[in-house]
One Martini backbone bead per residue (centre of mass of N, CA, C, O) as a GRO file, in nm:
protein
  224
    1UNK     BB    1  -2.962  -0.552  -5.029
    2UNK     BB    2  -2.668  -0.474  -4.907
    3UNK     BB    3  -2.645  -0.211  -5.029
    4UNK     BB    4  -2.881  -0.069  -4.930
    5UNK     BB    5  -2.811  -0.137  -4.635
    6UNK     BB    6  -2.509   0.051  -4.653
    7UNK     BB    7  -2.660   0.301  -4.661
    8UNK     BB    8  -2.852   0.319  -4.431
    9UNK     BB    9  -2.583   0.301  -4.229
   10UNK     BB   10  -2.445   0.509  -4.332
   11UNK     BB   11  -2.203   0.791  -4.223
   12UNK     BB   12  -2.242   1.138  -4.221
   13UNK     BB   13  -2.120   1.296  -3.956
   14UNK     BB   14  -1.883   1.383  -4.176
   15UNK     BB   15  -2.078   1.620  -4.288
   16UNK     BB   16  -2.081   1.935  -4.272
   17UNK     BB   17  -2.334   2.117  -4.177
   18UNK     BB   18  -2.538   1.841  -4.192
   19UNK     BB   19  -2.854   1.717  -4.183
   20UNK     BB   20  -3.162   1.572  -4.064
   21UNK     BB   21  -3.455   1.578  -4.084
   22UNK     BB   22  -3.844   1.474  -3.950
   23UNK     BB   23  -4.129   1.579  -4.017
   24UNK     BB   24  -4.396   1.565  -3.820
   25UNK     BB   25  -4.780   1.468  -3.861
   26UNK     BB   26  -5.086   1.497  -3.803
   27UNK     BB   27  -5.339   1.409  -3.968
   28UNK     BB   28  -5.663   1.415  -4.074
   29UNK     BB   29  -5.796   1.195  -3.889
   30UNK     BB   30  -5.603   1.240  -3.594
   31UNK     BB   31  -5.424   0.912  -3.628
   32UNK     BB   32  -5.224   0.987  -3.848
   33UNK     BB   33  -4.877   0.969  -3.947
   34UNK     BB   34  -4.646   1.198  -4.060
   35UNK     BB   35  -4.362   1.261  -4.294
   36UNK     BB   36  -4.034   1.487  -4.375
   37UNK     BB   37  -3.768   1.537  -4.522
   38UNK     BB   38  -3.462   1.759  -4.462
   39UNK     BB   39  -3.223   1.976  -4.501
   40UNK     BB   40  -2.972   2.119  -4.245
   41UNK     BB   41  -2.774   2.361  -4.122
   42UNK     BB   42  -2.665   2.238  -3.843
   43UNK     BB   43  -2.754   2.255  -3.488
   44UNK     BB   44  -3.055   2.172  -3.304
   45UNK     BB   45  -3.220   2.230  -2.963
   46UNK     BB   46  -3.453   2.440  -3.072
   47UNK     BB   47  -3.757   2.472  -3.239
   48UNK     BB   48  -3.730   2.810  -3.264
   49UNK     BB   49  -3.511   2.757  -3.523
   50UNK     BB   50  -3.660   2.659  -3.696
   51UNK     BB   51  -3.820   2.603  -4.004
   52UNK     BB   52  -4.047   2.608  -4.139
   53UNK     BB   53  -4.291   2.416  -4.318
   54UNK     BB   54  -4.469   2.227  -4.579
   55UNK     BB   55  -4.814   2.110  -4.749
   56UNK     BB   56  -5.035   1.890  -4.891
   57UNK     BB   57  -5.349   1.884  -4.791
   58UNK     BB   58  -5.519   1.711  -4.990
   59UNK     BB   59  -5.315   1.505  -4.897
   60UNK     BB   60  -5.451   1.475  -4.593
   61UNK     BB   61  -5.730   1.583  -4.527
   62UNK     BB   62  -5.651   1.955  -4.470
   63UNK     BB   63  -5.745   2.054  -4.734
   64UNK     BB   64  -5.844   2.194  -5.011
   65UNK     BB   65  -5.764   2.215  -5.357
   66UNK     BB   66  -5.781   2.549  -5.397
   67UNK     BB   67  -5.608   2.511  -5.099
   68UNK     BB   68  -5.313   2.337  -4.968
   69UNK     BB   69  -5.138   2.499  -4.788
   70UNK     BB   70  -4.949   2.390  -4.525
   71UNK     BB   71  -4.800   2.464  -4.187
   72UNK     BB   72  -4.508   2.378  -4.027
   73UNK     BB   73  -4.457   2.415  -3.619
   74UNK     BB   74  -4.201   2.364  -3.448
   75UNK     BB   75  -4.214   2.176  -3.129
   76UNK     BB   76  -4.002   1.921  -3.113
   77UNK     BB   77  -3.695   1.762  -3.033
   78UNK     BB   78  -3.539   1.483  -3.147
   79UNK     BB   79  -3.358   1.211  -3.157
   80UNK     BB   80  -3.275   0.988  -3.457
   81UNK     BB   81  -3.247   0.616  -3.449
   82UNK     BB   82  -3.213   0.592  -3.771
   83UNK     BB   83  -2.986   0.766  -3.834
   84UNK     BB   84  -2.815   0.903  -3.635
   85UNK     BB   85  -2.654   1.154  -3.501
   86UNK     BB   86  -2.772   1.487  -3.588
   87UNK     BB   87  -3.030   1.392  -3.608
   88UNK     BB   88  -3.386   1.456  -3.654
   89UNK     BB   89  -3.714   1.485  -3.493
   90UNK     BB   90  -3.970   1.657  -3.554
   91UNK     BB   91  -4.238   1.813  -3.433
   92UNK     BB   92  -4.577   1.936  -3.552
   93UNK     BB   93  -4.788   2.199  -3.620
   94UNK     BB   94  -5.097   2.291  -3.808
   95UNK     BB   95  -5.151   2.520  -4.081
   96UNK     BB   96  -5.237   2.796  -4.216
   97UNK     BB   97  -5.149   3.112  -4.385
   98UNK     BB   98  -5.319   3.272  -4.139
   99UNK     BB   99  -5.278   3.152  -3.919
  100UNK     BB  100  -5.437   2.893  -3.851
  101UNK     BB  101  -5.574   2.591  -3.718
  102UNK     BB  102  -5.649   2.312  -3.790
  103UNK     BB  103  -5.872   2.086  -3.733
  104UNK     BB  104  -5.655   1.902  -3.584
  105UNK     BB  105  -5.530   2.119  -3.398
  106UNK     BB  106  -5.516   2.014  -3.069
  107UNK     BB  107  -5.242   2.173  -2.963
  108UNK     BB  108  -5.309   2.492  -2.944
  109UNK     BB  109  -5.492   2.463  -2.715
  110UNK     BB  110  -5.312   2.299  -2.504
  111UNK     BB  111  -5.105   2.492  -2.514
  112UNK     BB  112  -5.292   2.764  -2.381
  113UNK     BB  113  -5.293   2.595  -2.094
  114UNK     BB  114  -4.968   2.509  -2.065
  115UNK     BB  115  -4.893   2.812  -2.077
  116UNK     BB  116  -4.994   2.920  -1.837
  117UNK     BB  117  -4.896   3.009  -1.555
  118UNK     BB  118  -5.086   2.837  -1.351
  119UNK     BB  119  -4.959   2.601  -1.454
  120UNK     BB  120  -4.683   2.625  -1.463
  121UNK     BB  121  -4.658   2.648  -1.143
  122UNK     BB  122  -4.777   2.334  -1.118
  123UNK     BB  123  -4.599   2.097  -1.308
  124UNK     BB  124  -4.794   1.882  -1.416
  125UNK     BB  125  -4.810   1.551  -1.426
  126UNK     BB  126  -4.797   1.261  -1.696
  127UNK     BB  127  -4.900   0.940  -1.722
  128UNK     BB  128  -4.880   0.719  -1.994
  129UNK     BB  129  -5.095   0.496  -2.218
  130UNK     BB  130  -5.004   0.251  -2.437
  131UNK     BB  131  -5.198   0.027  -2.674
  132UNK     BB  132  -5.127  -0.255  -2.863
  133UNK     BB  133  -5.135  -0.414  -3.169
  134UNK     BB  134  -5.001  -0.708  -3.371
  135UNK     BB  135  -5.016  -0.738  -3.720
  136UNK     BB  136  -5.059  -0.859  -3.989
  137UNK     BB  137  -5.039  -0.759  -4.299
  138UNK     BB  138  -5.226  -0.958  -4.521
  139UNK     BB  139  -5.447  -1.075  -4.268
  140UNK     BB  140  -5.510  -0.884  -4.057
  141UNK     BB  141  -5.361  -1.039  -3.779
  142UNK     BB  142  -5.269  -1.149  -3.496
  143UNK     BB  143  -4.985  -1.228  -3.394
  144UNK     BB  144  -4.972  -1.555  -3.382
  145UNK     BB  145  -5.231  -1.639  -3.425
  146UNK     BB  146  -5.426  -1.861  -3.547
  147UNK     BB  147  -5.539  -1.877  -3.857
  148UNK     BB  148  -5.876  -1.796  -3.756
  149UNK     BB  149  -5.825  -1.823  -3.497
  150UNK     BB  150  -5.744  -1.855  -3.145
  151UNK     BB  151  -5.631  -1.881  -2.854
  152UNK     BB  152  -5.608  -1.907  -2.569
  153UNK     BB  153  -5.676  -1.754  -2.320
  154UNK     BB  154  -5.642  -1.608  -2.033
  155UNK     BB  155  -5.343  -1.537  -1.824
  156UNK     BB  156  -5.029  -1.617  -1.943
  157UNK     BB  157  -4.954  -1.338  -2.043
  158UNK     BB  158  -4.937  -1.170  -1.858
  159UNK     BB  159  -4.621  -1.069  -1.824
  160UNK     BB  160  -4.503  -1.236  -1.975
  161UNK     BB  161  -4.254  -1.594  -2.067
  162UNK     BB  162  -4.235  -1.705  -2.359
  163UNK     BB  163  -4.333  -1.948  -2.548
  164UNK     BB  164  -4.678  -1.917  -2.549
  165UNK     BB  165  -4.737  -1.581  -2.445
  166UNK     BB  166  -4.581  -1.440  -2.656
  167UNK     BB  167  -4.528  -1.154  -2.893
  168UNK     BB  168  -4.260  -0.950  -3.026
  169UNK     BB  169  -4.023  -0.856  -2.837
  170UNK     BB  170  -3.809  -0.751  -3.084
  171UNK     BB  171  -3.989  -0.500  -3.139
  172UNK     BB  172  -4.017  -0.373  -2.875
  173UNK     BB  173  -3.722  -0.338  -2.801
  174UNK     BB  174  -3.687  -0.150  -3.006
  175UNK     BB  175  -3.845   0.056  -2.985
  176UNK     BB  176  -3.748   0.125  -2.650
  177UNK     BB  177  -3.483   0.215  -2.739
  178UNK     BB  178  -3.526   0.410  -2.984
  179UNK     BB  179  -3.686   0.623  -2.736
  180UNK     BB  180  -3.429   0.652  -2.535
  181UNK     BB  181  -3.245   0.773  -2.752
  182UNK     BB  182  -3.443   1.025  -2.873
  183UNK     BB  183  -3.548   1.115  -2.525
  184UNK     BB  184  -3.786   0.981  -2.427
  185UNK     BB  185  -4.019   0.912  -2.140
  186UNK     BB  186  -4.011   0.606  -2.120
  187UNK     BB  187  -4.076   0.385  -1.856
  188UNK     BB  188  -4.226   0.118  -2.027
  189UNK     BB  189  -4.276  -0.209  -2.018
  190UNK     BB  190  -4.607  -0.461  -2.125
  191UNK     BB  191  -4.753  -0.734  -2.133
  192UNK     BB  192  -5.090  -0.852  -2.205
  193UNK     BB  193  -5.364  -1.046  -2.191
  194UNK     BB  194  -5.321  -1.044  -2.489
  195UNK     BB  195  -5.186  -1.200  -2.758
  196UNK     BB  196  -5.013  -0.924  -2.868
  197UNK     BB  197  -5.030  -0.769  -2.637
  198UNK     BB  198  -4.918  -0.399  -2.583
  199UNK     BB  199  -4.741  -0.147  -2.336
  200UNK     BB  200  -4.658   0.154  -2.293
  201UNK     BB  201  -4.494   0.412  -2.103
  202UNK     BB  202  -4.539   0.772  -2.018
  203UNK     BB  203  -4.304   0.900  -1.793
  204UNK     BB  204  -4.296   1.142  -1.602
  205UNK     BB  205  -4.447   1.439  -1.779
  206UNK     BB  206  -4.451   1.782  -1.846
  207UNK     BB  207  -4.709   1.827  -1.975
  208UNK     BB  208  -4.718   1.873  -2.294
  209UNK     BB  209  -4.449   1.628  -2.316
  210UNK     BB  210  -4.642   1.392  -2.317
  211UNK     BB  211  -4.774   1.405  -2.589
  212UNK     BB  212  -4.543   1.451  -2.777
  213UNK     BB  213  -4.399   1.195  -2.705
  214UNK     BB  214  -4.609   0.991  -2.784
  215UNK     BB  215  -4.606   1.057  -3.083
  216UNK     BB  216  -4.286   1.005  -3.128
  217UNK     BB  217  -4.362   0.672  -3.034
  218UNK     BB  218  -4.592   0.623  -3.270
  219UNK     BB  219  -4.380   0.699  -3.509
  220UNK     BB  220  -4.150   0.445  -3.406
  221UNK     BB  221  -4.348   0.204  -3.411
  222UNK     BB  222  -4.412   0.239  -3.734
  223UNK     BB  223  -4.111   0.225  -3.827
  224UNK     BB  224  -4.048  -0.048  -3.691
   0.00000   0.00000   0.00000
């Protein structure tokens, strides 16, 4: 393990004009992160100079068997938090090959609303919040309570402090660096009414950046 652990922190940053992307996006459900990653060469910091790229789209629920191919259009960059160096992961929406949005492609309308001049003239700001519970993988139970059991009420839980109030915070201030690393507009972070429930904001960020960022906030959550 400690082997992989070394390639894992690997720094590649001396491989001249060689990056990561990691192309995130949206699957077929409308709430599942899918993301695959190539190989680029240069450096980019407008997501309109990416190459477009593909995937099987019947394998996630988003084209038919007999016409597979959907088309991923970079929409924003961030730093990487995972690799780190130049390396970079991309938001995408996904495309039919006649360029047409797929039906999950709920950002392609919302980019005609925030891109309109009177829109864009007025700069509209918006703090988001995400709440989430963090589960056991095995037991899908939320961490920290007596398993098939509950906690005490509510109560010492919000904004708490200290064992018997908090669980997870080790997991979250990871989270809430690596959105800070990655260029993220995260306001903040705190623990929720009921034990292992927490929550992060987003903003003030302008019109459509408050999406993007939510989105690449919550695929590097369940990467963490």
């Amino acid at each position: 393990m400690s082997i992989v652990t070394d390639f894992v922190n690997l720094n590649i940053s001396n491989i001249p004009d060689k990056i990561i992307a990691e192309y995130i996006w949206i699957g077929g459900s409308g709430l599942d992160i899918r993301s695959k990653a190539r190989t680029l060469s240069g450096t980019f910091d407008n997501p309109q100079k990416l190459p477009k790229w593909n995937y099987d789209g019947s394998s996630t629920g988003q084209a038919h068997g007999n016409d597979t191919e959907v088309i991923l259009y970079p929409q924003a960059i961030f730093k990487d938090p995972f690799r780190r160096g130049n390396n970079i992961l991309v938001l995408c929406d996904a495309y039919k090959p006649t360029g047409d949005p797929v039906y999950t492609n709920k950002r392609y309308d919302a980019a005609k609303i925030f891109n309109h001049p009177d829109v864009v003239a007025q700069l509209p700001w918006f703090g988001l919040e995400q709440e989430y519970t963090l589960m056991e993988k095995d037991t899908k139970w939320p961490l920290g309570w007596p398993q098939g059991g509950f906690p005490r009420p509510q109560g010492p839980y919000y904004c708490g402090v200290g064992a018997e109030k908090v669980v997870g915070r080790d997991i979250v201030d990871a989270h809430y660096k690596a959105c800070l690393y990655a260029g993220i507009n995260i306001g903040g972070v705190n623990a929720e009414v009921m034990p292992d429930q927490w929550e992060f904001q987003i903003g003030p960020s302008i019109g459509i950046a408050a999406a993007d960022e939510l989105w690449v906030a919550r695929y590097i959550l369940e990467v963490v």
